[in-house]
C-alpha positions in Angstrom: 245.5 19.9 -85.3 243.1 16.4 -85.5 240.9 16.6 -83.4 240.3 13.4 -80.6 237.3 12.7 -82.4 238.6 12.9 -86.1 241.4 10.9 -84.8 239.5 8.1 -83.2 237.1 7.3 -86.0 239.9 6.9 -88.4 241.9 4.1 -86.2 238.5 2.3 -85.3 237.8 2.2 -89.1 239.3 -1.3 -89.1 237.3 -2.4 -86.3 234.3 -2.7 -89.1 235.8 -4.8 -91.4 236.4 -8.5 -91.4 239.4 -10.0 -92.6 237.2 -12.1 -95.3 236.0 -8.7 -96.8 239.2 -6.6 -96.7 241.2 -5.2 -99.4 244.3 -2.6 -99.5 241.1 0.2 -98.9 240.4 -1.1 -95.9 244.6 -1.4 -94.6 244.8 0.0 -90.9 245.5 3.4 -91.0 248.0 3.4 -89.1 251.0 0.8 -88.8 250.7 -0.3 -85.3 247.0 -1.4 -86.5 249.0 -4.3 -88.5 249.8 -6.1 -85.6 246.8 -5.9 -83.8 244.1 -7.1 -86.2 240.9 -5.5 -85.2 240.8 -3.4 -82.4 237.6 -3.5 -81.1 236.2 -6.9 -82.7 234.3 -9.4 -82.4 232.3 -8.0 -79.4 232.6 -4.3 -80.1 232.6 -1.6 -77.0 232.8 2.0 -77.0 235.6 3.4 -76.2 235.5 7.2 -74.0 238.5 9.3 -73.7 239.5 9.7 -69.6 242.7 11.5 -69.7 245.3 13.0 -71.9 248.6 13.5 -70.9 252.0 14.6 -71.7 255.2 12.4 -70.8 258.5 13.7 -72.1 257.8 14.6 -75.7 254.7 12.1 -76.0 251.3 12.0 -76.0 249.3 9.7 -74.0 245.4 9.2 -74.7 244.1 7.0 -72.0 240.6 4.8 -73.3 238.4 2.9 -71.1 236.1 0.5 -72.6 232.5 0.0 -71.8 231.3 -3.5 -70.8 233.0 -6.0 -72.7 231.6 -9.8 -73.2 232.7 -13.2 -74.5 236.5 -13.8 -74.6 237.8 -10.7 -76.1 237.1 -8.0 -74.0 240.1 -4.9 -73.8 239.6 -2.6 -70.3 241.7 0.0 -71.1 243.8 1.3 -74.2 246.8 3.9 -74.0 247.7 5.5 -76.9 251.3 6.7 -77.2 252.0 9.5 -79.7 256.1 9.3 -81.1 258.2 11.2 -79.6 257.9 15.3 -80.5 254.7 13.9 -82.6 251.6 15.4 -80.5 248.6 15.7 -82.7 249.5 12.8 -84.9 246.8 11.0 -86.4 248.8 7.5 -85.7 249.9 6.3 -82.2 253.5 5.0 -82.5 252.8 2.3 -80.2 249.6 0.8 -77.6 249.2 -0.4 -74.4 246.0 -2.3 -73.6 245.2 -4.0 -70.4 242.3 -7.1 -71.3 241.6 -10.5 -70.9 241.5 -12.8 -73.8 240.7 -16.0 -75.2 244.3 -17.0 -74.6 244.7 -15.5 -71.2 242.2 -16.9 -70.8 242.8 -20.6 -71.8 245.6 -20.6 -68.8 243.0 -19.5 -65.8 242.4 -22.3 -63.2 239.5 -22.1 -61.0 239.9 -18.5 -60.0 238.5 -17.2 -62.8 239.4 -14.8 -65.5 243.2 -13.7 -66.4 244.3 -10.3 -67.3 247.0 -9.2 -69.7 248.7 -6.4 -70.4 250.2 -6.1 -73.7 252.3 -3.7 -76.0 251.5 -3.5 -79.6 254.2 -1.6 -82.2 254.1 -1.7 -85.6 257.1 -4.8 -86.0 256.3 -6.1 -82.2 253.7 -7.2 -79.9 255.0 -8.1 -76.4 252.9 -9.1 -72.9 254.2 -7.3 -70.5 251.9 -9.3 -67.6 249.5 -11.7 -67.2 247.8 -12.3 -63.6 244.4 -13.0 -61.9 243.0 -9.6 -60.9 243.0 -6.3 -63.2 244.8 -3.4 -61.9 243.2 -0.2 -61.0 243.4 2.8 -63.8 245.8 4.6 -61.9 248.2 1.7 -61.5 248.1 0.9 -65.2 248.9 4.4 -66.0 252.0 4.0 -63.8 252.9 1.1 -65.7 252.9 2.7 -68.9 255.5 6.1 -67.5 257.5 3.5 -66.5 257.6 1.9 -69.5 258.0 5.2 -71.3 260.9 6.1 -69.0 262.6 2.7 -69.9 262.6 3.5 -73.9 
């Protein structure tokens, strides 16, 4: 079995390149990768494992991100294994709660927007935008709900 380290290094790979310098070596290692671009660029943060749980016949690996800055910064990532696929070296799909240029452009005076999005390999869908990011525990809710509705 891969270990959480192994695993992680491989899918930040991508994260060092830049689109002008990339070839078919540097693909994403993993399909889901393909719609997501880089996934911790341009203003890298380090991402720590906080839990790892089981839901049905999935895999979840729950990220949270130190300090972001600028207009890309992710808050939390959730990696979801495939169904009867623990251990895989590729999530199936990812949910990541941030706030981004984008959500960003849409903020009146309140300040920054949030966002939480779902990335697949053929699909990215926001599930939410709003003003105020979520505690942990209420994102992890959101994403056994959205398991259970799959």
């Amino acid at each position: 079995m891969t270990t959480i380290r192994t695993r992680l290094a491989a899918w930040l790979r991508p994260a060092r390149t830049s689109p002008a310098t990339s070839s078919a070596a540097d693909a994403p290692p993993c399909p889901v990768f393909a719609r997501w671009g880089a996934i911790l660029d341009p203003h890298p943060q380090v991402p720590k494992v906080i839990e790892i749980f089981a839901h049905g016949e999935r895999e979840v690996i729950c990220f949270r991100l130190s300090a972001g800055e600028g207009e890309w910064t992710k808050y939390f990532m959730f990696f979801v294994s495939a169904p009867g696929s623990s251990g895989s070296p590729c999530p199936e799909m990812i949910v990541s709660a941030g706030s981004y240029r984008f959500t960003n452009a849409h903020r009146g005076s309140e300040g920054r927007r949030y966002h939480l999005d779902l990335y697949q390999s053929d699909d990215h869908a926001t599930l939410w935008i709003q003003d105020h990011l979520p505690a942990y525990e209420t994102l992890r809710q959101e994403v056994v709900d959205l398991l259970d509705s799959l």
